[in-house]
N, C-alpha and C positions, 0 to 999 in steps of 0.2 A: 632346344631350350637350355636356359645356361643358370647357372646358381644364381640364389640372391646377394645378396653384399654381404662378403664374407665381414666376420669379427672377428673382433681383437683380444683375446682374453686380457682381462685387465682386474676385474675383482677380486679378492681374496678366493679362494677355492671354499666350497662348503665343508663343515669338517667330516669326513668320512666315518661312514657305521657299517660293521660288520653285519654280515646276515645274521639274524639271528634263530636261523631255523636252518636243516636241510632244505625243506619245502622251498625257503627261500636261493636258495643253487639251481632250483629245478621247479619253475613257476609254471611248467605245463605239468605240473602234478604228476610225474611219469612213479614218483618212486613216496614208498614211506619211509619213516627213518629207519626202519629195521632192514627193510631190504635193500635202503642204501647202503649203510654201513656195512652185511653183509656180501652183496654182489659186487661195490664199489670201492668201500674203503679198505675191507678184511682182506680179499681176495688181493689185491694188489698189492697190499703190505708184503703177501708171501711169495711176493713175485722177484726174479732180482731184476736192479737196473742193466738195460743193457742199451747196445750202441755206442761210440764215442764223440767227444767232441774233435771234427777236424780242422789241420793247419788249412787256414783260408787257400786257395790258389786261384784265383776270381783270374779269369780270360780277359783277355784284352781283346775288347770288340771294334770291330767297324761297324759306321752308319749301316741301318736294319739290322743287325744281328740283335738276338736275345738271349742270354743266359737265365735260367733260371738253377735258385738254388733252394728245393728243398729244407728248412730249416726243422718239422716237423708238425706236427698235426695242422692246421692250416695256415701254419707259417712259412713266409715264401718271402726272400729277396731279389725282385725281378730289376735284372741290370739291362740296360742301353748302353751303346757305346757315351751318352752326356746324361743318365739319369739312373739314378738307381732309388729304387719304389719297397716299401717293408708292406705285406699285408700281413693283418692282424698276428704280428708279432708277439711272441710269449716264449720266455726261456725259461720258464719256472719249473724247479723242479716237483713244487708241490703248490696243487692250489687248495688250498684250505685241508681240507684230508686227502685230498685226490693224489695221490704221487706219480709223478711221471716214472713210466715206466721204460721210457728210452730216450737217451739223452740227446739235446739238441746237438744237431750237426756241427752247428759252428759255435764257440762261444758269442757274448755279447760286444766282447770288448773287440773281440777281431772284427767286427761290419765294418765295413765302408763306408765314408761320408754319406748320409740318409737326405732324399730330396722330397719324397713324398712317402709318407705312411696313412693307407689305407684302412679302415676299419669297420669291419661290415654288419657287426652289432654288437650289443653291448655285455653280451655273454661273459663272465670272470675268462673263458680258457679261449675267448676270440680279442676283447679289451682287457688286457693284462697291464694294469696300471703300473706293478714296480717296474715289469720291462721299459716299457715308455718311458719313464721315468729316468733311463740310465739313456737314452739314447742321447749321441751329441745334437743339441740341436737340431731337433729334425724340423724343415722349413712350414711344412704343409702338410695338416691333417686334414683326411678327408674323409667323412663319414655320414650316414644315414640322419635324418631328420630325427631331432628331438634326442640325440648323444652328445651334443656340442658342449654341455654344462658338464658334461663327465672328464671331458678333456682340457678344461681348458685348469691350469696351474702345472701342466707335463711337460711345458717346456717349446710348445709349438709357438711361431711367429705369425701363422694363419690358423684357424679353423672355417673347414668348410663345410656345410648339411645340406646334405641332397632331398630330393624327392622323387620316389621311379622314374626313371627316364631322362633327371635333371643331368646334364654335365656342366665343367668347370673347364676351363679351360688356364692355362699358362703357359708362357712362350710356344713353342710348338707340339706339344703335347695335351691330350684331352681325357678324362675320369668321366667314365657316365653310370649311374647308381642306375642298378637294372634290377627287377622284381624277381623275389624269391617265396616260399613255401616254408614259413617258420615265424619266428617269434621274437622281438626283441626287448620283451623287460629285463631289468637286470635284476630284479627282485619282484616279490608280489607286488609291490606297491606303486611300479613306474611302467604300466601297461601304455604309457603315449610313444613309446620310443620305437624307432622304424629299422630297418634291415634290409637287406638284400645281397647283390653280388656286384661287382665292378667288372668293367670293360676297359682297358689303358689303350689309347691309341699313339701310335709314337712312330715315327719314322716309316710309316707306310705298315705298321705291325696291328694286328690286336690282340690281345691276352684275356682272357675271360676267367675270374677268381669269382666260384659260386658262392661262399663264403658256406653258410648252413641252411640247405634248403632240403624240403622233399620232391620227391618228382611232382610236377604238374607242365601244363600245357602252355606255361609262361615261356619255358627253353623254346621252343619253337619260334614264337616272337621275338626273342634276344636274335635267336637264330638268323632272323628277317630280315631284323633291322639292324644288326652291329656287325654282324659276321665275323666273328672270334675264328682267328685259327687256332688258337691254343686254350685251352676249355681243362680248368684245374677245378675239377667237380669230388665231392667228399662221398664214401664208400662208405663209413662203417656209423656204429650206432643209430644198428637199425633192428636190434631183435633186446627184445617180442617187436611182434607187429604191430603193438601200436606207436613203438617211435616214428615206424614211417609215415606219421602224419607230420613230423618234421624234418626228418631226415631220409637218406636214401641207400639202398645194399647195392652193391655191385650191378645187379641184373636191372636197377630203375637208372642207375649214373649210366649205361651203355645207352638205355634208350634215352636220355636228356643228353647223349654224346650226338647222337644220331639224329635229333632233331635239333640240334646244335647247326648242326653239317659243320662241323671244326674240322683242321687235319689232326689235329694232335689231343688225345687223351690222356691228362697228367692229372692221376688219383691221391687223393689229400683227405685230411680228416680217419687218419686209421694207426694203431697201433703206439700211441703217443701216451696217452691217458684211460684207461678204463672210464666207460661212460656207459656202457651199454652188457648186455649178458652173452652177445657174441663171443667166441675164442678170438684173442687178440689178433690173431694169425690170419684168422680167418677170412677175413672182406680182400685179401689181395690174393691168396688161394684161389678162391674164387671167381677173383674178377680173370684172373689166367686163365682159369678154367674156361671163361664165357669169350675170350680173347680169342682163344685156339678155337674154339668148336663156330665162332663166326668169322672167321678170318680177321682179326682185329689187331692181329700182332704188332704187324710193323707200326700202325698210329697208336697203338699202347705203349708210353714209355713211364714205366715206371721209375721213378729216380733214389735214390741212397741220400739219407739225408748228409748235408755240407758238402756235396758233389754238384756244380756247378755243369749246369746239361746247355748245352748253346741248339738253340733253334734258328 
C-alpha cells in the first residue's frame, strides 16, 4: 500500500503556543509538577554536561553499505552510498526546562546534504521544530498520520503521512510507517495525531527505527513482514513501571530484538535527556549485562555518539 497524494505546504504556518502546563510535555499524565520539576528539571540542573561535539568523518560508501551515525537520544543520520536519511533529529540543548545532558555528537551545521528526514511522532524531544528549522533544505518529510500541519513552514519541498503499514516510495528507495505501543499528542489537546516506527528499504538493505514504543506483540509482525536487519529500538525511560506502558528497559528491547529476528541490535533513546527516574547510566549497564548472560554480544553494537558505524 503506498501514501496518499502527498502536499505541498503552502499556507501561512499557524502561530505557535507554548504549552502552557507541565501536564502539557507529558499528556500520559506520567508526572505532577512537583515531581517533575523535582526528578526531571532539578536533578538534571546538578548534573554537568558531558560528551562532545565531533569533527564529521562520514565514510565514503559503496552501493549496500550503511553507515550509521548516532547523533543522540533517537537521533540518527542514516547514510547510503546516494541518500542520507535524519530520524527525528534534535540538537537542543534544552527543551523547555529539560536540559541535555550530553551533547550531541555532531554539531548541526556539519550534516550532510539531508534527502529524507523522518519523524515518528510529534513529541517536543522526537519533533524538534528549531532543529528542523536550521536544516538546509531537506527534500522530504516523512511522518505519521495527522503531524503534517506541524511541519509544514520548516522548510520541506514534500510532506508525507502514513498510516500503519502505509509506504512511500521515490526513486529506488521505500519508507513504510510500522505500528508501535505509545502515544502521539503533542499536548492535551491534539490526541488525533499517529506514531510509530519506520522501515527504510534501499539498496537490498532494511533499517528499522522504533521511534517510542513499549513492548508488544506488534515487533513480531514487523518482524514477518519487513525483516529489518538493523533494529534501532529505545532502552531507557522506563522506571517506575508504569512508563512501560509506553516505553521499554533493556530486558523488553532484547525480547522486541528477538522477535524482530534482526542481526543487529542498535540501542537509542538513553542517556541524552532525563525523562524518566532511572540512573542515567543505567539502561546500557544493563542491556550489557543481558548481552553477556544471553550471548548477544557480537549483534549488540552499541555506538558513541558522532561516530559513524558502517553495516
Amino acid at each position: 500500500m503506498h501514501a496518499k497524494h502527498p502536499h505541498k505546504p503552502s499556507a501561512a504556518p499557524a502561530r505557535r503556543r507554548l504549552p502552557r502546563s507541565f501536564k502539557e510535555l507529558t499528556p500520559s499524565n506520567h508526572f505532577n509538577p512537583r515531581t517533575f520539576f523535582r526528578e526531571l528539571v532539578w536533578k538534571a540542573l546538578l548534573m554537568k554536561r558531558t560528551g562532545e561535539h565531533r569533527q564529521p568523518d562520514f565514510p565514503k560508501l559503496s552501493p549496500g553499505q550503511i553507515a550509521l551515525t548516532w547523533i543522540g537520544h533517537a537521533s540518527f543520520l542514516i547514510q547510503f552510498s546516494d541518500l542520507n536519511i535524519l530520524v527525528d533529529p534534535n540538537f537542543a540543548n534544552w527543551l523547555f526546562l529539560l536540559k541535555r545532558v550530553r551533547r550531541a555528537g555532531l554539531k548541526l551545521k556539519d550534516l550532510p546534504p539531508i534527502d529524507l528526514v523522518l519523524l515518528t511522532h510529534a513529541h517536543f524531544d522526537h519533533f524538534h521544530k528549531p532543529t528542523i528549522r536550521k536544516l538546509p533544505s531537506p527534500k522530504i518529510g516523512v511522518m505519521p498520520w495527522g503531524v503534517g500541519d506541524l511541519a509544514r513552514g520548516l522548510g520541506f519541498s514534500r510532506i508525507i503521512e502514513l498510516q500503519p503499514w502505509e509506504s512511500f516510495s521515490h526513486a529506488d528507495w521505500k519508507v513504510t510507517l510500522t505500528p508501535g505501543k505509545h502515544w502521539g499528542a503533542r499536548t492535551l489537546r491534539d490526541s488525533h495525531r499517529g506514531y510509530g516506527g519506520f522501515v527504510i528499504e534501499h539498496q537490498g538493505r532494511r533499517v528499522y527505527h522504533a521511534g517510542d514504543s513499549a513492548y508488544f506483540s506488534g515487533f513480531k509482525e514487523i518482524g514477518e513482514r519487513l525483516r529489518p536487519e538493523i533494529a534501532l529500538l529505545p532502552i531507557g525511560a522506563y522506571y517506575p513501571d508504569s512508563f512501560r506502558h509506553v516505553h521499554m528497559g533493556p530486558d523488553e528491547a532484547v525480547k522486541a530484538f528477538r522477535d524482530l529476528r534482526a542481526h543487529w541490535f542498535v540501542p537509542m533513546h538513553y542517556g541524552t535527556f532525563k525523562l524518566s527516574f532511572e540512573e542515567m547510566d543505567e539502561p546500557p549497564r544493563w542491556l550489557n549485562e543481558i548481552a553477556q548472560r544471553d550471548g548477544l554480544q557480537r549483534q549488540l553494537k552499541m555506538l558513541d555518539e558522532g561516530v559513524p558505524k558502517i553495516f
